[in-house]
C-alpha positions as CSV (number, residue, x, y, z in Angstrom):
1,X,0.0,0.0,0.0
2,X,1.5,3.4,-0.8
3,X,2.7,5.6,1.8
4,X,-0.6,8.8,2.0
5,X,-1.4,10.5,-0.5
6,X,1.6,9.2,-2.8
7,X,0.8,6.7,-5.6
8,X,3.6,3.6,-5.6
9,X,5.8,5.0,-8.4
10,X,6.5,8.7,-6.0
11,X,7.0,7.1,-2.9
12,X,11.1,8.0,-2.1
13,X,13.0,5.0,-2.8
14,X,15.6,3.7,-0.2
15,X,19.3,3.7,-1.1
16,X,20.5,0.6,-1.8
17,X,24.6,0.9,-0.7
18,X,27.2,-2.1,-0.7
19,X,30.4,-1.0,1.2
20,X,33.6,-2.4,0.3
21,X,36.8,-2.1,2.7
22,X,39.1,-4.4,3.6
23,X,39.1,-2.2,7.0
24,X,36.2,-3.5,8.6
25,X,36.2,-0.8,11.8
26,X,35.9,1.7,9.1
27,X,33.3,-0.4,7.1
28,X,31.5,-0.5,10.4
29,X,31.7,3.3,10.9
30,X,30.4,3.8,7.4
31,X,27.7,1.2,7.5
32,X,26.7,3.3,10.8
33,X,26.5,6.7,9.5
34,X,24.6,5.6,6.3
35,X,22.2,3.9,7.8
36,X,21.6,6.9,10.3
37,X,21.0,8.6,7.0
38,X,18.4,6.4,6.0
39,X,20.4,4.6,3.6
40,X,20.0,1.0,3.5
41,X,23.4,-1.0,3.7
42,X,22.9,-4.0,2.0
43,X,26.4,-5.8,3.1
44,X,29.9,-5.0,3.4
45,X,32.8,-6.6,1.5
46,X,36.5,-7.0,2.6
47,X,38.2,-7.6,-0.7
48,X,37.6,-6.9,-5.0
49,X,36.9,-10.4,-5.3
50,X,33.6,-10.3,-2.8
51,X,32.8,-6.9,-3.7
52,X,32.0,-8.1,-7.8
53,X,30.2,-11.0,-5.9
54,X,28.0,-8.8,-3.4
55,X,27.0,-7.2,-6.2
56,X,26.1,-9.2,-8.5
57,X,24.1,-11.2,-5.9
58,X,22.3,-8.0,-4.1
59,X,22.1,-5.1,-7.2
60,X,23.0,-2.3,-5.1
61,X,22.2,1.2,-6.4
62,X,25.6,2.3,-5.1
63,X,28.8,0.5,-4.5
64,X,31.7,2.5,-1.9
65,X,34.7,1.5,-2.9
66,X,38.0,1.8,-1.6
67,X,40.6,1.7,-4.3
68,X,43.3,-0.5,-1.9
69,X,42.0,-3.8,-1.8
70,X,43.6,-7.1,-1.4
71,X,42.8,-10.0,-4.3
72,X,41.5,-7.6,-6.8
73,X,42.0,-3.6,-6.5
74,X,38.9,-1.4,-6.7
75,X,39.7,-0.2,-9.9
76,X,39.4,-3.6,-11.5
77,X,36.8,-4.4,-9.3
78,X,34.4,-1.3,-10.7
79,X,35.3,-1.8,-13.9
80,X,33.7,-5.1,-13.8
81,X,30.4,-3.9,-11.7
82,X,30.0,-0.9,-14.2
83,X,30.3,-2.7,-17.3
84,X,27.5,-6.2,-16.3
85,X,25.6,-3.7,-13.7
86,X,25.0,-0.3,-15.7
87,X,22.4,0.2,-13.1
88,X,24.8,0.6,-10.2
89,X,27.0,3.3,-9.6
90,X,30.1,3.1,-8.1
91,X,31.4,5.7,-5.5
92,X,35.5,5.4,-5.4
93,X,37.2,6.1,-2.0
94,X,41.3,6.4,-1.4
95,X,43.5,7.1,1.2
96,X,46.3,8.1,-0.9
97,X,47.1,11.4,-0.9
98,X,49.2,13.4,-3.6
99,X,47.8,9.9,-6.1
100,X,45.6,11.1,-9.1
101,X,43.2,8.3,-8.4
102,X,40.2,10.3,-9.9
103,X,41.1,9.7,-13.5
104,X,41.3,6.2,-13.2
105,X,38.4,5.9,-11.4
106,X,36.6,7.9,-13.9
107,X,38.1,5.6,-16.8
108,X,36.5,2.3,-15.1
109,X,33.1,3.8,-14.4
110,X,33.3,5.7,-11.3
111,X,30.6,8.6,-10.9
112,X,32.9,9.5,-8.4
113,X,36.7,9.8,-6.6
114,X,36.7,10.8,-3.0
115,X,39.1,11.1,-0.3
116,X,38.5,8.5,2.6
117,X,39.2,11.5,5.3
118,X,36.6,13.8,3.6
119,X,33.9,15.1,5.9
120,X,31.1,13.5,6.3
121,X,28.6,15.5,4.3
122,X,31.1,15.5,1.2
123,X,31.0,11.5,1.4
124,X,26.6,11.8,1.6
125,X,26.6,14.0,-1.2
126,X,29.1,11.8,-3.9
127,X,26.7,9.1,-2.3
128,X,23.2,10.3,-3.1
129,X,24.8,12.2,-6.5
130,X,25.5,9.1,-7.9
């Protein structure tokens, strides 16, 4: 039934979000703040191996991803959610400072390349811009 006064198709949709970090504290943290933003986490990968898993099992709208993972980087690993999933868009995170990480980001699908100690409302935004 449709929430009053909205027919089924205007009803706000909840974000889907898959978070991948091989940190899991941080993963935590994240899965924690989205959720408080009414985001719906819908699991939380340690590697680029799981993370092209997760999502191809759970079609997230948006994938985090760190760009430092173990098995398979997070370049690789959006490259192969953007091009079978055109659906989900991938948010790229990186510790590295002084690394241009943004262009290769962008050249393996990334709607965006953010910084992994960026405040929290610049992290929300890339997240719900995607």
């Amino acid at each position: 039934m449709p929430a009053a006064g909205l027919q089924a198709d205007e009803r706000p949709s909840i974000l889907r979000v898959l978070i991948v970090d091989e940190h899991l504290l941080y993963a935590e943290a994240l899965s924690v703040l989205l959720r408080e933003q009414g985001m719906h986490v819908v699991g939380v990968a340690g590697d680029g191996r799981q993370a092209i898993a997760d999502a191809a099992e759970l079609r997230p709208d948006v994938v985090l991803m760190d760009i430092e993972l173990p098995l398979m980087d997070g370049i690789a690993a959006t490259r192969w959610i953007r091009q079978r999933l055109p659906k989900t868009r991938v948010v790229v995170m990186t510790a590295l400072v002084g690394e241009d990480h943004a262009e290769r980001a962008a050249s393996a699908g990334a709607v965006a390349c953010i910084r992994k100690f960026c405040p929290a409302s610049e992290l929300l935004d890339a997240i719900e811009g995607a």
